[in-house]
C-alpha positions in Angstrom: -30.9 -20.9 51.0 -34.3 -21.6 50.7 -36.8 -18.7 50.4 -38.8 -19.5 53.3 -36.3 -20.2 55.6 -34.6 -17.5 55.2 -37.8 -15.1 55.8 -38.2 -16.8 59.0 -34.4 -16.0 60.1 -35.4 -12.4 59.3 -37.8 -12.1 61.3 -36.4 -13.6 64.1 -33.3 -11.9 63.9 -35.4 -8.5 63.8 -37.9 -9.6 66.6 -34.5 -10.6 68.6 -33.0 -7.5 67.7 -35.6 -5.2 68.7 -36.0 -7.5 72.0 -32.3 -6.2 72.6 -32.9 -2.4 72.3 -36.1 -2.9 75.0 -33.4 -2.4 78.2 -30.4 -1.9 75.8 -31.6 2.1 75.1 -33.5 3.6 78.0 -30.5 1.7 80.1 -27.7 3.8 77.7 -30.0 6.9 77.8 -30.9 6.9 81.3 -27.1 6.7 81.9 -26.0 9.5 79.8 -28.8 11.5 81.3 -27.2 11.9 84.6 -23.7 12.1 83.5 -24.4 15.0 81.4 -27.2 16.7 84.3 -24.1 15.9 86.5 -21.4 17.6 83.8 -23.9 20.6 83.5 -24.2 21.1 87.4 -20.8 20.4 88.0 -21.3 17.1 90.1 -20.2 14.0 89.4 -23.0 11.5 88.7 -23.1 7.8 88.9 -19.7 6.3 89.4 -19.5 3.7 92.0 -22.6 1.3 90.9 -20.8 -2.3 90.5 -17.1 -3.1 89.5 -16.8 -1.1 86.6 -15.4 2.2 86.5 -18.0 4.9 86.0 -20.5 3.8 87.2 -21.7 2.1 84.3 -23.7 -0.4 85.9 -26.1 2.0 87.3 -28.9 1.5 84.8 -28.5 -2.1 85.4 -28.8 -1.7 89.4 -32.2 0.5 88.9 -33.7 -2.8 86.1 -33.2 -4.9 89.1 -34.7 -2.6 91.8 -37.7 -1.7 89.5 -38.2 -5.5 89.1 -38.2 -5.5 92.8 -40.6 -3.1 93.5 -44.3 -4.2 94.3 -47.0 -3.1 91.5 -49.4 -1.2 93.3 -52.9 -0.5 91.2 -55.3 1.9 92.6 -58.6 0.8 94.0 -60.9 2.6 91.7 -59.1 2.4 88.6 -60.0 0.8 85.5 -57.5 -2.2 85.7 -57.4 -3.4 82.3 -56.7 0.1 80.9 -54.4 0.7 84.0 -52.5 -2.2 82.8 -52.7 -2.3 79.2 -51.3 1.5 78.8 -47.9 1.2 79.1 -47.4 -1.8 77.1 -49.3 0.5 74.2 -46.8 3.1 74.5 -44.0 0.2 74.2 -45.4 -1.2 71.2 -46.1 2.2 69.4 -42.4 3.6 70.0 -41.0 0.3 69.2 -42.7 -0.9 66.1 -41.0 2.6 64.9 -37.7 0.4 65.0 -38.8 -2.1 61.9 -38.1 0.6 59.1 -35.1 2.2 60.9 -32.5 1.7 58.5 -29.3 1.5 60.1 -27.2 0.5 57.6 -27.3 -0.8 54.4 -27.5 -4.3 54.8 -29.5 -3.2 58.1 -33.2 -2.2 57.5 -35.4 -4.9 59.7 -38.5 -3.6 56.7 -37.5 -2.2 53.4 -41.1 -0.3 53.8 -41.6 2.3 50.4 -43.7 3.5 52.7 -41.8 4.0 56.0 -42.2 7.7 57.1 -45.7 7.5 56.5 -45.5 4.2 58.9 -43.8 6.2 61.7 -46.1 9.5 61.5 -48.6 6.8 61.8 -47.4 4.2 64.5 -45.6 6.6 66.8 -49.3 8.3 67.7 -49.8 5.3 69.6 -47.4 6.9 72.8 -49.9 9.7 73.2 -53.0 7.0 73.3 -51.1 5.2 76.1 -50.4 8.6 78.2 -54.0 9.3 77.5 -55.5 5.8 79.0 -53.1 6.0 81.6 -54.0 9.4 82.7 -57.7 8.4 82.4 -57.9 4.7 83.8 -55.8 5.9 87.2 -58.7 7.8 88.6 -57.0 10.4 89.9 -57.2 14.1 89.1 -53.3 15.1 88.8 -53.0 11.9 86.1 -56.2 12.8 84.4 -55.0 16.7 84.0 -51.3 15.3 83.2 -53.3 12.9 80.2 -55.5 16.0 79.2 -52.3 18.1 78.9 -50.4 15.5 77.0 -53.5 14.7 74.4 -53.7 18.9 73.3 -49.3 18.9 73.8 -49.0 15.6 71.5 -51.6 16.0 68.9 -50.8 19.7 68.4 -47.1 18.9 68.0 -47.8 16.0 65.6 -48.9 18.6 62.9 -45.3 20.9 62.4 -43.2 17.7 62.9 -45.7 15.7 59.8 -45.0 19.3 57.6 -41.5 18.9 58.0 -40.6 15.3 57.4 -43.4 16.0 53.8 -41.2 19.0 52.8 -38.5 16.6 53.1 -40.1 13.7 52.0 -41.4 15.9 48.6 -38.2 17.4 48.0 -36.7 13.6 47.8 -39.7 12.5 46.1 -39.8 9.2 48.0 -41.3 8.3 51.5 -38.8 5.1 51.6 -36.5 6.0 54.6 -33.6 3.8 52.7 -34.1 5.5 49.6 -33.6 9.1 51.7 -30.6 8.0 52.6 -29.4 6.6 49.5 -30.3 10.3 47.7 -27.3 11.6 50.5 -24.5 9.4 49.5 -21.8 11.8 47.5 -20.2 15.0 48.8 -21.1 16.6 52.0 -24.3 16.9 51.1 -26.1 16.7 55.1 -28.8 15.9 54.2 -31.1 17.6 51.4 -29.8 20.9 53.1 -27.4 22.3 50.4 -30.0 21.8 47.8 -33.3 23.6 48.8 -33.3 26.0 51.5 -37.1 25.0 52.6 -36.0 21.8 53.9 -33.1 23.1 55.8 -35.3 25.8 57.4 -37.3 22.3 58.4 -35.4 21.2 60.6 -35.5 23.2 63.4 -39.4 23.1 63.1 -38.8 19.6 63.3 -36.6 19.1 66.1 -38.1 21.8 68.3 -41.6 19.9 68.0 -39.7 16.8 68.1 -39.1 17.8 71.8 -42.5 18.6 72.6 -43.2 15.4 71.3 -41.5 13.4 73.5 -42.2 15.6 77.0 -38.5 16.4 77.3 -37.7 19.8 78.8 -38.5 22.7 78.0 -42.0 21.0 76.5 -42.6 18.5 79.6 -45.8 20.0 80.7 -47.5 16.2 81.3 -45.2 15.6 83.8 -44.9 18.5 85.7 -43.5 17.6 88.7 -43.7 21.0 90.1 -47.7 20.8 89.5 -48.7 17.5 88.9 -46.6 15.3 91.3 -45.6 13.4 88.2 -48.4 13.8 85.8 -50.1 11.1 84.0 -47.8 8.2 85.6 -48.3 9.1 88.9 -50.0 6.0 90.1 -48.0 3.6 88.3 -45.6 1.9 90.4 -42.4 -0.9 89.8 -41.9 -2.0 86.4 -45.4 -0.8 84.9 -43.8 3.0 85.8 -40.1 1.9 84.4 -42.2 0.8 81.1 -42.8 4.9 80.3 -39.2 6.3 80.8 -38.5 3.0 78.5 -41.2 4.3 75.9 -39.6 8.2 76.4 -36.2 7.0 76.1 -37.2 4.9 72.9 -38.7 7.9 71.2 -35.8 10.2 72.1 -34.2 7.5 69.7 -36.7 7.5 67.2 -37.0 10.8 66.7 -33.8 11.5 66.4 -33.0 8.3 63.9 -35.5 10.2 61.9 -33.5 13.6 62.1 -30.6 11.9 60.6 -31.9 10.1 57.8 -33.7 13.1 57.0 -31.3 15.8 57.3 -27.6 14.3 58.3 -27.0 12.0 55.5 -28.5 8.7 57.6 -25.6 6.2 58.1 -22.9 8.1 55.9 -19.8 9.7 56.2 -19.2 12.9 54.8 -17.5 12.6 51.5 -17.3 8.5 52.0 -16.3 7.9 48.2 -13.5 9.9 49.1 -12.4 7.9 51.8 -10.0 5.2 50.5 -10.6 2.7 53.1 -13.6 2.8 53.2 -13.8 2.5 49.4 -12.8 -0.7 49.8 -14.8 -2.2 52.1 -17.7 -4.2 51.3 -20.3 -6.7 52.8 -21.0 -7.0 56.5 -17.9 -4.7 57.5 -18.7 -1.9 55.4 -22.6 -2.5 56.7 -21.2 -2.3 60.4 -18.8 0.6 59.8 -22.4 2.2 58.7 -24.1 0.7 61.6 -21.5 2.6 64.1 -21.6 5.7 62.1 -25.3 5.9 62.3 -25.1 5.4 66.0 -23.0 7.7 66.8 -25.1 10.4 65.3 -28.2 9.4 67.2 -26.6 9.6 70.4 -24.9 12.9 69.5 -28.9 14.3 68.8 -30.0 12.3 72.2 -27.2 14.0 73.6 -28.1 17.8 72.7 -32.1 16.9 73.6 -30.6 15.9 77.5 -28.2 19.3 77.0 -31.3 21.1 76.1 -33.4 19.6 79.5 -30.5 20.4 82.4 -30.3 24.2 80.7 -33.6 25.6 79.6 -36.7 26.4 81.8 -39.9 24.9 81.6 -42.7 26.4 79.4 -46.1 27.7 80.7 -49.4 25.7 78.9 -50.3 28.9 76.9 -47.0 29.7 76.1 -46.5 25.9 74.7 -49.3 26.1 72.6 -48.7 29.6 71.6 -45.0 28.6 69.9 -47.2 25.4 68.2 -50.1 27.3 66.2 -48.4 31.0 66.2 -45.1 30.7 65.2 -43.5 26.7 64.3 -47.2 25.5 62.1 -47.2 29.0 60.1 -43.1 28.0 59.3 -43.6 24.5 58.5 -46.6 25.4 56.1 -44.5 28.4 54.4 -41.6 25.4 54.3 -44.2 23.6 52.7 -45.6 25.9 50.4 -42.4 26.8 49.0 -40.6 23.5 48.9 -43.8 22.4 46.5 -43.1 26.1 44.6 -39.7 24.6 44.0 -40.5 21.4 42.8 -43.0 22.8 40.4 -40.6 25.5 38.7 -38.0 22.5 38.9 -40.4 19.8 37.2 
């Protein structure tokens, strides 16, 4: 095939692709969300939304009313910024997608640089909450923006010192190559080889959290307070846009969690595993797609567990747990993963 032309199916197989997961995730997440709120508080959730059993069809049923609803903008707001917000929180979470690598015949950018690309990219969400809190011209939005700008940027620093002790330890920052380092054995993860990193991942997924506003960390959105925080004059689909972009990061952070700590698309002891042994091509590539799915949505999972059982945190006591107690881990993490690779080297 020639050279060209087969560039140009990649990238329109990976714009398609990523096209797909726009409604295909926040639909799945928003889904699960109230099944397992509903399992939690003993109810029984969505289950009589269309003809199929479950109520399966009741993230497709709130698409269409979104779509329906009329997009209100309010008279004193900045309307470009008003506008152009949540469409920068879409493009930040979802550019995140293009060095996912879901299997091995599955990474839409081979980037050697890929973590760095998501640390990076993925600050884009907490411009969008910020221009969205600030262009609505309304003081609950503009506190809900404030809130998220210290909440976001604080959070960004132990989640950047735990994916580096990771990404030293490996000695790579190419998200494929992380996972190829996690191939034999039950190795989940760099965890049975330096104890820094695995003391990393609970730094990492407890500012993970706070990064995406999920409970106990949703202090931008504090109903409670704020009425809804910095979205609270967005209406229809511009409003649907940010539980898109939340739901999205829920699944980027969490893809990042597994290549980094869970062996990333595969199975424990795979070499072991005869029939997989003899699989090769696009199966073996879609037996890895499904396994790294499935551990996604088992991390999405415990982060909608986590909302329906813990409290939510004060301001002080949010940034208190950032600065006092996860920063001082990660950097220890840190300090002693590079300790390690020194007496190692």
């Amino acid at each position: 095939m020639n050279p060209t032309f087969a560039a140009i199916i990649s990238v329109v197989f990976s714009v398609g692709f990523c096209t797909a997961l726009i409604p295909l995730i926040p639909g799945i997440g928003s889904y699960l969300e109230r099944k397992v709120a509903a399992d939690i508080q003993q109810r029984i959730g969505p289950n009589r939304a269309g003809f199929l059993p479950f109520g399966i069809l009741q993230a497709v049923a709130d698409g269409i009313k979104a779509i329906q609803k009329e997009d209100l903008i309010p008279e004193h707001a900045d309307r470009f910024l008003f506008k152009a917000a949540p469409y920068i929180c879409i493009i930040g979470v979802f550019s995140c997608f293009a060095v996912i690598p879901f299997s091995g015949l599955f990474p839409l950018a081979g980037l050697n640089i890929g973590v760095y690309y998501i640390l990076s990219i993925s600050s884009l969400m907490a411009v969008g909450i910020v221009l969205a809190g600030w262009a609505s011209n309304s003081k609950w939005t503009l506190l809900g923006g404030i809130r998220s700008a210290g909440q976001m940027i604080s959070y960004e620093v132990p989640v950047a010192m735990s994916i580096v002790t990771v990404a030293m330890f490996a000695g790579t920052l190419d998200m494929a190559a992380m996972t190829a380092a996690q191939r034999s054995g039950w190795n989940i993860g760099f965890w049975n080889s330096n104890i820094f990193v695995t003391l990393s991942f609970p730094v990492y997924w407890i500012a993970a959290l706070a990064e995406c506003n999920r409970t106990p960390f949703d202090i931008p959105e504090a109903e409670s307070e704020l009425v809804a925080g910095y979205f609270t004059e967005y209406s229809g689909l511009r409003f649907s846009f940010f539980a898109i972009a939340e739901y999205a990061e829920m699944f980027v952070v969490s893809a990042l969690a597994v290549v980094l700590y869970f062996g990333g698309f595969y199975l424990p002891f795979e070499g072991s595993i005869p029939w997989i042994r003899d699989l090769s091509g696009g199966w073996l590539a879609l037996v890895h797609f499904a396994v790294f799915l499935f551990k996604v949505w088992v991390l999405i999972y415990l982060m909608i567990w986590i909302r329906w059982t813990l409290p939510r945190y004060r301001i002080d006591q949010l940034m208190d747990l950032c600065w006092k107690a996860l920063i001082p881990i990660a950097f220890v993490n840190f300090i002693g993963t590079a300790c390690w690779m020194a007496l190692l080297g």
